[in-house]
N, C-alpha and C positions, 0 to 999 in steps of 0.2 A: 438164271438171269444175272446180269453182271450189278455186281452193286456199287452205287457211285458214291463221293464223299460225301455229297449233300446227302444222302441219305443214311449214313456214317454218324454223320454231325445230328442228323435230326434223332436217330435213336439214342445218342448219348445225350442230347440235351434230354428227351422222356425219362430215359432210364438214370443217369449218370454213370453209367457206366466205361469203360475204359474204350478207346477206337480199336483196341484187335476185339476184342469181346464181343462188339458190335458189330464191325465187319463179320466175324464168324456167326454171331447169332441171324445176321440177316443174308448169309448166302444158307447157310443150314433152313434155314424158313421160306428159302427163295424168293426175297423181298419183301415177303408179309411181316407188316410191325406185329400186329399182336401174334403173331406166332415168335416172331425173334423176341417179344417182351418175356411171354410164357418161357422160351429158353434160357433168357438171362433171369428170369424170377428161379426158376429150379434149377438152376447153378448156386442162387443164392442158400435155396433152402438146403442142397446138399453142402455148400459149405460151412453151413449152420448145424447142422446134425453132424460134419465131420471134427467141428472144433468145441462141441461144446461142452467138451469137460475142461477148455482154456482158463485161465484166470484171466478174468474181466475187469482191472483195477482200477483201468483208466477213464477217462471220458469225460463229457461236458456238463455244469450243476448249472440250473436256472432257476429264477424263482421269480415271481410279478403275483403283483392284486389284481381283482376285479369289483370296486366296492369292501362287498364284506366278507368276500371270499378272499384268500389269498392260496397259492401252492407254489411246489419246489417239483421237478422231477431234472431226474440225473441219468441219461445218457450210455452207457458203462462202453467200453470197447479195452482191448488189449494197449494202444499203446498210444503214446502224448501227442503225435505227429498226426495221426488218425482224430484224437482227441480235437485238435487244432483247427482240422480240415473244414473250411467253409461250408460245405453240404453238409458235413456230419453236424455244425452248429443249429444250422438252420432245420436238421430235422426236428433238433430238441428243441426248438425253439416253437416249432411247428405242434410239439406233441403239450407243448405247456400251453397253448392255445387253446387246445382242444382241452384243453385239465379246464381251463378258467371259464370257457363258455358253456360247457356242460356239467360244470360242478361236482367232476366224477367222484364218487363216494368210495372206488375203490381203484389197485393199482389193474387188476383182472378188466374192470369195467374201462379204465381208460383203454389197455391195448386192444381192445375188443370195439374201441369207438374209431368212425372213417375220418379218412383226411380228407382232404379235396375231391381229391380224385373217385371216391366213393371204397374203397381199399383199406382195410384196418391198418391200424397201427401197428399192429405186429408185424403183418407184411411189409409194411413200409423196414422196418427194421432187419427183417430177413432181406430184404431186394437191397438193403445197403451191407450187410454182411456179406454178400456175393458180391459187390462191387469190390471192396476193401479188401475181402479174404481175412477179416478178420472174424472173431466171435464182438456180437452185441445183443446187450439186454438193458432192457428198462430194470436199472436197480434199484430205484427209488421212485416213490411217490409219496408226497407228502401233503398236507393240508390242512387249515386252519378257519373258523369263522371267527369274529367280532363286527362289531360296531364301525372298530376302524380297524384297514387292514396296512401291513407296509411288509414291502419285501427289500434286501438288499443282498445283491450278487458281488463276491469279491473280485478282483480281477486276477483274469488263468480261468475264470470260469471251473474252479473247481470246489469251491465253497458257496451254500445259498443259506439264507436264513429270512424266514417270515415271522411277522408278530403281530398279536391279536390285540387289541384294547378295550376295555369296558366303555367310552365313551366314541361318542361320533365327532368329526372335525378336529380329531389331533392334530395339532401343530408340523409340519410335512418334517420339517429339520429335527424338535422332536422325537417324532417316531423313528426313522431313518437313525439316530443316535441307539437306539434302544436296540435298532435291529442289528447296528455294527457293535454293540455291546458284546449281544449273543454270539455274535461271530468272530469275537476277538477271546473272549471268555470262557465260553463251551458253558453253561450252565447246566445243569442236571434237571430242575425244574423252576417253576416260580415263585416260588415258596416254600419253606419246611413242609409242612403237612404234606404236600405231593409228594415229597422225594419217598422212594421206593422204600417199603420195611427191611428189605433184604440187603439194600445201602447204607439203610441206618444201623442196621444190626454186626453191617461187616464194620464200617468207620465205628462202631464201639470196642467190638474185640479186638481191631487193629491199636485202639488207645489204650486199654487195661496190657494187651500185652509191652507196648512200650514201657507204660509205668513200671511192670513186672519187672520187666529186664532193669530199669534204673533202678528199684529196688525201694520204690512206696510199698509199704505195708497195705497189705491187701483191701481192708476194712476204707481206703482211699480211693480202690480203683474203680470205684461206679461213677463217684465226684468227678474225678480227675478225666473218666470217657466221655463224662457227661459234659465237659468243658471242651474238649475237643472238639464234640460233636456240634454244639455250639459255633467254631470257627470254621468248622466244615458248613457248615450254613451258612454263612458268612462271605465266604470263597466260591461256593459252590449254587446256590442260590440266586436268582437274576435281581429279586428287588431288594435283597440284601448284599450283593455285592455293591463294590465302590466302583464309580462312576468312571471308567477309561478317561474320560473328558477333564474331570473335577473330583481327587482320591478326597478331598475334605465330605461329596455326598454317596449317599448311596442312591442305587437308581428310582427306589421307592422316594425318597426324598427328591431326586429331580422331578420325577412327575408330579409332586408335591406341592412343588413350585410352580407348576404350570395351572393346577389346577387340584384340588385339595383330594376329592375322590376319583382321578384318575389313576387307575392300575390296569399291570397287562394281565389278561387273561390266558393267552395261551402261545406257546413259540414253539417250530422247530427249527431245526438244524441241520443240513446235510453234508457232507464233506466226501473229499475222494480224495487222499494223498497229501493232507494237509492237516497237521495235529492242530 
């Protein structure tokens, strides 16, 4: 049967796919949508099994609250232009939705959750990898609970950061300061005691061998790492670094001000092509 534009247009609006792909998927089907869908869905999945040892750098980072949930997930694809693309935004945008209404506990159980259309997640991202011809993967998932939650996304959409708070009804400017802290900063954790043994253990021997090489006398280089490691804390730590905003506090002392026992409890951070 002959296939007309209007029917052209209607499966690319379904699918998003391209108008030769459509045109081809629906004379190949002889006018049947869901047989031209299943065609352009298994072009997706063989383009998916044929690129998928690509490097995936690219892509889009989102992140929002719900309450006391907050998450990030990140999009991945091959290149900035694809990255950019209205649909490819809106799928992530689409998959962080389904993060924040069903509180997925893991990144397996998000792709494995439907979108609208009753259709996992994963499909939805195979049936866009067949559009684009590129490789795409959900790289990330991330996730945070407190009391109060805040997200902020840099613009490029390639940076996301959420943060957690021990109290409820943080100050909205506040929290949003704390989240562009983390995202200007990179923090390691929230506190010394979190940061990893095998970070503290490396920022020591990286400090004794310094001393070594200037040439402290040995019976010095435990003091001298131990002082280092001290500024790595300092640097590297969120409630002990100095406040982007205001270098006279620290950020533990801005929440300070706001209110005596508010501290964060938990942050992440996600990045793609952005130190």
């Amino acid at each position: 049967m002959a296939v007309t534009m209007a029917d052209i247009s209607q499966l690319r609006k379904m699918s998003g796919a391209g108008m030769m792909d459509c045109k081809k998927a629906l004379e190949e089907a002889n006018g049947d949508f869901d047989k031209a869908m299943e065609i352009i869905r298994k072009k997706g999945q063989a383009i998916a099994a044929k690129r998928s040892d690509r490097d995936a750098a690219e892509g889009c980072v989102l992140g929002a609250e719900n309450g006391e949930f907050a998450a990030i997930v990140a999009l991945k694809c091959e290149t900035d232009f694809i990255a950019k693309n209205e649909q490819f935004v809106a799928l992530t945008k689409d998959i962080l939705d389904v993060a924040l209404a069903k509180k997925s506990a893991s990144l397996e159980e998000l792709l494995a959750s439907p979108l609208a259309d009753g259709r996992s997640i994963q499909d939805h991202i195979t049936d866009r990898s067949g559009v684009t011809g590129e490789k795409m993967e959900l790289g990330f998932y991330e996730f945070i609970n407190g009391a109060t939650t805040v997200s902020y996304i840099h613009p490029g959409n390639k940076l996301a950061t959420i943060v957690a708070f021990n109290q409820a009804g943080v100050d909205a400017q506040v929290a949003r300061d704390v989240a562009m802290q983390v995202a200007a900063m990179n923090p390691v954790a929230v506190r010394p005691e979190e940061v990893p043994q095998k970070t503290i253990d490396t920022e020591m021997e990286i400090a004794r061998d310094k001393a070594r090489q200037a040439g402290k006398p040995e019976n010095l280089l435990d003091r001298i790492a131990e002082g280092a490691l001290q500024k790595y804390y300092k640097e590297n730590t969120l409630l002990q670094q100095e406040f982007v905003k205001d270098s006279k506090l620290t950020i533990a002392q801005y929440l300070q001000q706001q209110n005596k026992d508010l501290t964060v409890t938990a942050f992440k951070r996600v990045t793609l092509n952005v130190d």
